[in-house]
C-alpha positions as CSV (number, residue, x, y, z in Angstrom):
1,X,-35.1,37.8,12.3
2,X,-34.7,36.8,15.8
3,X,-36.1,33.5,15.6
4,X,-34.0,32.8,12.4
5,X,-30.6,33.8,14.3
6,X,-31.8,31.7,17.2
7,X,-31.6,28.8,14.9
8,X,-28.5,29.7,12.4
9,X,-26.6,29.8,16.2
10,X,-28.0,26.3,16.7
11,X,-26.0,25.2,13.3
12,X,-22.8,27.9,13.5
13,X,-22.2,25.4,16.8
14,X,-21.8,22.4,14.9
15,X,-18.5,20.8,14.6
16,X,-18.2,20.0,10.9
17,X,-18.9,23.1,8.7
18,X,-18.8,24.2,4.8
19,X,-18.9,27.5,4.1
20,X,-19.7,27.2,0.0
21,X,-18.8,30.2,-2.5
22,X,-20.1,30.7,-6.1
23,X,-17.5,29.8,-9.0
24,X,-15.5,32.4,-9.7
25,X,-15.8,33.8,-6.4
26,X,-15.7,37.5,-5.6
27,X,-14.5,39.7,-2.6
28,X,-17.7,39.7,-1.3
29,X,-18.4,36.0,-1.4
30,X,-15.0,35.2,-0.4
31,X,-15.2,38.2,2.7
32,X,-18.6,37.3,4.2
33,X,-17.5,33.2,4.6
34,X,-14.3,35.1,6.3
35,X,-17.2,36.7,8.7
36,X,-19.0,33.6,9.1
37,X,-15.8,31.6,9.6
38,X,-14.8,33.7,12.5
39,X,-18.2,33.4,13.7
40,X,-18.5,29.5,13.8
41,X,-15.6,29.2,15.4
42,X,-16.7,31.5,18.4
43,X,-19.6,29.3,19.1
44,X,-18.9,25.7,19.6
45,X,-20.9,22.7,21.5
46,X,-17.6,21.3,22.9
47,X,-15.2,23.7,23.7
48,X,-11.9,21.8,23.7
49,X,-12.8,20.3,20.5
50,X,-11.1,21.8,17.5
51,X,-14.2,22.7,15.0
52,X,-13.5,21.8,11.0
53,X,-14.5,25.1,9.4
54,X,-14.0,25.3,5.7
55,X,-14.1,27.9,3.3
56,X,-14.3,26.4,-0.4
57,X,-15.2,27.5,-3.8
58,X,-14.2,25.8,-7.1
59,X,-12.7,29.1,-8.8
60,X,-11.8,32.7,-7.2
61,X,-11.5,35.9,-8.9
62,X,-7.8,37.5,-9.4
63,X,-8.8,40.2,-6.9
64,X,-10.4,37.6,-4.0
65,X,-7.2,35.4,-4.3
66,X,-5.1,38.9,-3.6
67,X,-7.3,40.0,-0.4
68,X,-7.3,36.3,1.1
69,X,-3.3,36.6,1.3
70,X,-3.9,40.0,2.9
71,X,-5.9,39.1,5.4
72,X,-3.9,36.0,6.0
73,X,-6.8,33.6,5.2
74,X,-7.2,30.1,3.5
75,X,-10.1,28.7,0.9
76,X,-10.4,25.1,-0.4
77,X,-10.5,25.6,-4.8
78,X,-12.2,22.2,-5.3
79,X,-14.6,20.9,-7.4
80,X,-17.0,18.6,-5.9
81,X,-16.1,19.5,-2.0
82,X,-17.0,16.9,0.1
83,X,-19.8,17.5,1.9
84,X,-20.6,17.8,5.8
85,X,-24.2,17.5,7.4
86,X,-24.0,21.9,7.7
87,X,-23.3,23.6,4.5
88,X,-23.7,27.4,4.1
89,X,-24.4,28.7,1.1
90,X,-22.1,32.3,0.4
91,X,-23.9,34.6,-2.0
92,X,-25.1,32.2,-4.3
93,X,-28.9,32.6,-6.1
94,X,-28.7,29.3,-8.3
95,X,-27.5,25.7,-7.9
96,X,-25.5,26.2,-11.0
97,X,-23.4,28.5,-9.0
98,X,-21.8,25.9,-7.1
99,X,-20.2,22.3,-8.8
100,X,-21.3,19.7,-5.8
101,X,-23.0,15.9,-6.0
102,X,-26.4,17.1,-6.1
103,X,-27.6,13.9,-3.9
104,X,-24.9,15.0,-1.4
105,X,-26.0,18.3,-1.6
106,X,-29.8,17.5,-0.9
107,X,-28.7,15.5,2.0
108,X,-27.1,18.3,3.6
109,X,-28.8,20.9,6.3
110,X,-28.3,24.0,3.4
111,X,-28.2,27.3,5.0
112,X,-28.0,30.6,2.0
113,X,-26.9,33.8,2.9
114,X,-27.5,35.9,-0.1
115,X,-28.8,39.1,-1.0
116,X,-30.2,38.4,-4.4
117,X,-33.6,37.7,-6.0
118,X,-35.1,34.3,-4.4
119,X,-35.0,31.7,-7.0
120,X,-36.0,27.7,-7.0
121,X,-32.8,27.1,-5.0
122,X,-34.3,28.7,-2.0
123,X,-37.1,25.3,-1.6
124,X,-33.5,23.4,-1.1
125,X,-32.5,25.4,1.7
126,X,-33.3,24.7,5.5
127,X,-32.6,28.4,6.6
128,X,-32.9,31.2,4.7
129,X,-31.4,34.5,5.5
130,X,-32.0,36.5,2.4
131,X,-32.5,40.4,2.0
132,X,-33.0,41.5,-1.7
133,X,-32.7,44.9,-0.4
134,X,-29.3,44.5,1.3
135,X,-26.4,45.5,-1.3
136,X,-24.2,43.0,-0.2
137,X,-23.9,39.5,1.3
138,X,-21.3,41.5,4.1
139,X,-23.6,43.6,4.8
140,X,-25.9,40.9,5.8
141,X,-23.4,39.4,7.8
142,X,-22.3,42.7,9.4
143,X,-25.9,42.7,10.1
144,X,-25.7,39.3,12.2
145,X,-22.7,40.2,14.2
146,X,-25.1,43.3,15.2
147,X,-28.3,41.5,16.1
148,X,-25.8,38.7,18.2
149,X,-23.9,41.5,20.1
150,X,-20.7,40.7,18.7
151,X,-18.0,42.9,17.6
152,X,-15.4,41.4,15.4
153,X,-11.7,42.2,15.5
154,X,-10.4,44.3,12.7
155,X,-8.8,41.9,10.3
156,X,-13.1,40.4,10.5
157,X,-14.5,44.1,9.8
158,X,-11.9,44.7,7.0
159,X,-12.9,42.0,5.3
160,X,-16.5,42.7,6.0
161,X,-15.8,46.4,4.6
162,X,-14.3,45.2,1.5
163,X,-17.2,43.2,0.6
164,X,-19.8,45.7,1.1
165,X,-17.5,48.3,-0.7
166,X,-16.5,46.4,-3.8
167,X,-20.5,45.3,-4.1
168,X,-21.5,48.8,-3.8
169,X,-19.4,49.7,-6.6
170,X,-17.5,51.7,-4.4
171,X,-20.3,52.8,-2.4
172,X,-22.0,54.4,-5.7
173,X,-24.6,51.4,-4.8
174,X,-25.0,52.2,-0.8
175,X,-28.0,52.8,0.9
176,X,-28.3,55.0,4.1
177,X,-28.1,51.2,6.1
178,X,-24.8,50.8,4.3
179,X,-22.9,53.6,5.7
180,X,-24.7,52.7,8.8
181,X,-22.8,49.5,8.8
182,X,-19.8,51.1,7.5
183,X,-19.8,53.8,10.4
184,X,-20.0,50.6,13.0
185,X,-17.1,48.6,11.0
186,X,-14.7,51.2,10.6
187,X,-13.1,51.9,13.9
188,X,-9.2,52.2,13.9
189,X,-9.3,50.9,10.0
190,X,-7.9,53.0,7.0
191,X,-11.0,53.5,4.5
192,X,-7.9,54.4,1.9
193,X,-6.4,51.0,2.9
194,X,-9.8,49.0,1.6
195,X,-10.1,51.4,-1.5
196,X,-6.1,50.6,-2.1
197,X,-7.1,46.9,-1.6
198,X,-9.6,46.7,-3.8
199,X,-8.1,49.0,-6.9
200,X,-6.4,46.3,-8.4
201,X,-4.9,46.9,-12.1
202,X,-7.2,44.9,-14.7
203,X,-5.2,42.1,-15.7
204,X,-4.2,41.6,-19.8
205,X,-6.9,38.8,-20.3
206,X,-9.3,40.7,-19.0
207,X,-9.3,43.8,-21.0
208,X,-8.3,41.9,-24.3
209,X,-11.6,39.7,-23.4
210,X,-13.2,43.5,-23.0
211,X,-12.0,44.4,-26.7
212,X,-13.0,41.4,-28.1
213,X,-16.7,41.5,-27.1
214,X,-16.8,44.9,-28.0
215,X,-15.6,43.7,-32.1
216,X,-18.3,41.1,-31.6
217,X,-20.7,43.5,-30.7
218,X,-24.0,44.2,-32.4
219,X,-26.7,46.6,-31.8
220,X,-30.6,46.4,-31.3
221,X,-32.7,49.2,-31.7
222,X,-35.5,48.1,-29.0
223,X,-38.8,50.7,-28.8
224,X,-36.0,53.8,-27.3
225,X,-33.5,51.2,-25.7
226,X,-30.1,50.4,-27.6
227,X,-29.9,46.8,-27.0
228,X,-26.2,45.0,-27.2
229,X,-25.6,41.3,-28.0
230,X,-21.7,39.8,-28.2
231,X,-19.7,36.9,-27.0
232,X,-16.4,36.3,-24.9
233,X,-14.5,33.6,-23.9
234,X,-14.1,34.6,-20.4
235,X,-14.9,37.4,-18.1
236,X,-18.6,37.7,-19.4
237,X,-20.0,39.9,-16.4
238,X,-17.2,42.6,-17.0
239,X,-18.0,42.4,-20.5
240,X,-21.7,43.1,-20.2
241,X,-20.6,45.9,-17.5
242,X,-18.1,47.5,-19.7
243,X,-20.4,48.0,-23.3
244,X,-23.4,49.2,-21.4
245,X,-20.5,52.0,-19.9
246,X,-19.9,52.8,-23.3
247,X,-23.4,53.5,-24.1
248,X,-25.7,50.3,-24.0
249,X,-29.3,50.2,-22.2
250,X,-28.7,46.9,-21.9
251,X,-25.8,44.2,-22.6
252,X,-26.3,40.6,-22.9
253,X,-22.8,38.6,-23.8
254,X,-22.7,34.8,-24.2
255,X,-20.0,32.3,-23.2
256,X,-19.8,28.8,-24.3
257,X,-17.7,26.9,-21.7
258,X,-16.2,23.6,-23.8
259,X,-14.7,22.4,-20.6
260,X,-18.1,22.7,-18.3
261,X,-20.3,21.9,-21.5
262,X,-22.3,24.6,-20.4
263,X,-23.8,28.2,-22.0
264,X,-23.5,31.4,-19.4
265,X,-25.1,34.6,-19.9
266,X,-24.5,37.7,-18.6
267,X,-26.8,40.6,-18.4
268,X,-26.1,44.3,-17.3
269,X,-28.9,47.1,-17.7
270,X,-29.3,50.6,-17.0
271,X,-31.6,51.8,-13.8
272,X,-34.1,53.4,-16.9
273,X,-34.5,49.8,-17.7
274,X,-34.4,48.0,-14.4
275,X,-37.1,50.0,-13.2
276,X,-39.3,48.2,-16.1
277,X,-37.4,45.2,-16.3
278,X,-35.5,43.3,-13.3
279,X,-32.7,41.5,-15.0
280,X,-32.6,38.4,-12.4
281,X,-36.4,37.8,-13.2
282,X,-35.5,37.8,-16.7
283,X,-32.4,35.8,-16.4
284,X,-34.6,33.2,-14.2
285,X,-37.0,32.8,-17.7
286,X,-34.6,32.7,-20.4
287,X,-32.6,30.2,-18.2
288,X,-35.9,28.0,-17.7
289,X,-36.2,27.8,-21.7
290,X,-32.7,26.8,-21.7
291,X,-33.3,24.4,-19.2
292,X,-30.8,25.7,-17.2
293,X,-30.6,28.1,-14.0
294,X,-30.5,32.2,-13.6
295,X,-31.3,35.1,-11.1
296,X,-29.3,37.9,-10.2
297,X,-30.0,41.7,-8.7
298,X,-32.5,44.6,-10.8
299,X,-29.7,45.6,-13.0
300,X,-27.4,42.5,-13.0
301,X,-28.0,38.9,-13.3
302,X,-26.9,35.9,-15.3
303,X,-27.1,32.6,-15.9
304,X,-25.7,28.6,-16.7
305,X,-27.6,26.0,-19.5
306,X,-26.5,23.2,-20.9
307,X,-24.8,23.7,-24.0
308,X,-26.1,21.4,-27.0
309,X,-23.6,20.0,-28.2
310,X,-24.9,18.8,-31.6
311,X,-24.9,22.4,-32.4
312,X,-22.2,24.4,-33.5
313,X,-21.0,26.9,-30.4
314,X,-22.0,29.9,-33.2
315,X,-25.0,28.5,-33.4
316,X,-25.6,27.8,-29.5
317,X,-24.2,31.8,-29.1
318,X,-26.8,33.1,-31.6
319,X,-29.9,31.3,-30.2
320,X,-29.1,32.1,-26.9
321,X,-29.3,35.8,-27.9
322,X,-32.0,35.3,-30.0
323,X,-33.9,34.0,-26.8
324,X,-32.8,36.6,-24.5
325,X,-33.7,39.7,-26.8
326,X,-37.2,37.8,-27.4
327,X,-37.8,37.6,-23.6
328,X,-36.9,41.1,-22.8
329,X,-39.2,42.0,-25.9
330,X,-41.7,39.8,-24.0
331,X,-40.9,41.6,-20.7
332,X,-41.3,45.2,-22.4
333,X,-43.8,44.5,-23.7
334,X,-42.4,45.5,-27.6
């Protein structure tokens, strides 16, 4: 850990930084490129030279875009950001994450900071800081801040706490480190300013995109799992999250992107299953017959494929099911 600090200090003191966040970006993303902002900018080769730190993303969640005006912070919604010689990598387990010039891309010094299951994006990387076991990517950074004897100001451990807290589910997800971190974060912060700031109101879309996957829903009686399959437009993850509330084991639902020409699945199981099945392992397979890219955590993951478009987007929908609920046959052994 020490030797890999030693040389992500070496690249937070270049001049010319990207600090890259998955599409849709969520709080924890968006609040551990915050924490890696502030520290870039404390470290720099030439002091009286004003460093080029950017934090960009091609989509933010509702709930990201409302903590960045809180804490008085900027991010760059771009596809196709132009790329610097040091790019960091935010949270992000798959290339399909991010929309960049893949040639650009390679050319870059790639540094990922995540806290999900290693996938093939990790042989892209010249640094890896990656701990599976960590519950969120703030956590992680909390956890550099720590080992480099640095104590960010309180807007910088806010935005660190509301990472870790809205990855955590709340803290329903924390470990004993977690509260650990929490307990060296909190000083002179409200906890029931971060819980305010993160209990945001679902917005209409959303929970009309919630009803409508659970119309499309159908049921799969798997060995003693109850297995659900449906579709949405938008908000897929939520989707999965909210059937397998209501009763599912598990919860695959499907969205076909016309726009990005591109399938996206994604999964949510219960800890019964998990501990049989991890979902980013599976995600990684079904994605790899679909010729596309997954990963995720033990009881969440998804993933992006090219959509065919000769086929119909009911037809795309239904074998990508089809291939998912074979897999996880495969998987539990069925």
């Amino acid at each position: 850990m020490k030797k890999d600090l030693e040389i992500l200090k070496d690249y937070l003191k270049e001049e010319d930084i990207l600090l890259l966040c998955h599409h849709n970006a969520d709080p924890d993303a968006v609040c551990a490129a915050i924490g890696l902002k502030y520290l870039a900018n404390s470290f720099s080769k030439k002091k009286l030279k004003e460093k080029n730190v950017r934090i960009s993303a091609d989509s933010v969640s509702k709930l990201s875009r409302a903590i960045l005006t809180e804490l008085n912070e900027d991010i760059e919604i771009i596809e196709y950001p132009k790329l610097p010689k040091t790019v960091f990598l935010i949270d992000t387990s798959s290339l399909n994450q991010i929309t960049v010039n893949k040639k650009d891309f390679l050319n870059s010094d790639v540094i990922l900071i995540d806290h999900h299951r290693k996938t093939d994006l990790s042989s892209l990387c010249k640094v890896l800081i990656v701990d599976e076991n960590s519950t969120s990517t703030c956590e992680i950074v909390s956890d550099i801040f720590r080992e480099m004897n640095i104590y960010p100001p309180k807007n910088i451990r806010t935005a660190l706490l509301l990472g870790i807290l809205y990855d955590t589910k709340h803290l329903k997800l924390a470990k004993e480190s977690t509260f650990n971190t929490i307990s060296w974060l909190i000083k002179e912060i409200s906890f029931q300013k971060i819980l305010y700031l993160l209990s945001q109101e679902s917005d209409p879309s959303k929970r009309i995109a919630h009803l409508k996957s659970c119309s499309r829903m159908e049921i799969i009686d798997l060995g003693n799992y109850v297995i659900s399959i449906s579709n949405a437009s938008s908000h897929e993850a939520s989707c999965a999250k909210t059937i397998v509330s209501i009763g599912a084991d598990v919860s695959f639902v499907v969205a076909a992107r016309k726009k990005d020409k591109e399938i996206r699945v994604s999964v949510r199981s219960r800890k019964s299953v998990s501990k049989k099945v991890h979902m980013g392992s599976l995600m990684e397979k079904v994605a790899k017959k679909l010729g596309g890219e997954g990963g995720g955590h033990e009881e969440a993951a998804g993933l992006n494929a090219p959509w065919n478009k000769e086929i119909s987007k009911e037809e795309a929908v239904k074998e990508v099911l089809s291939i998912c609920i074979e897999t996880l046959k495969e998987e539990l052994r069925c």
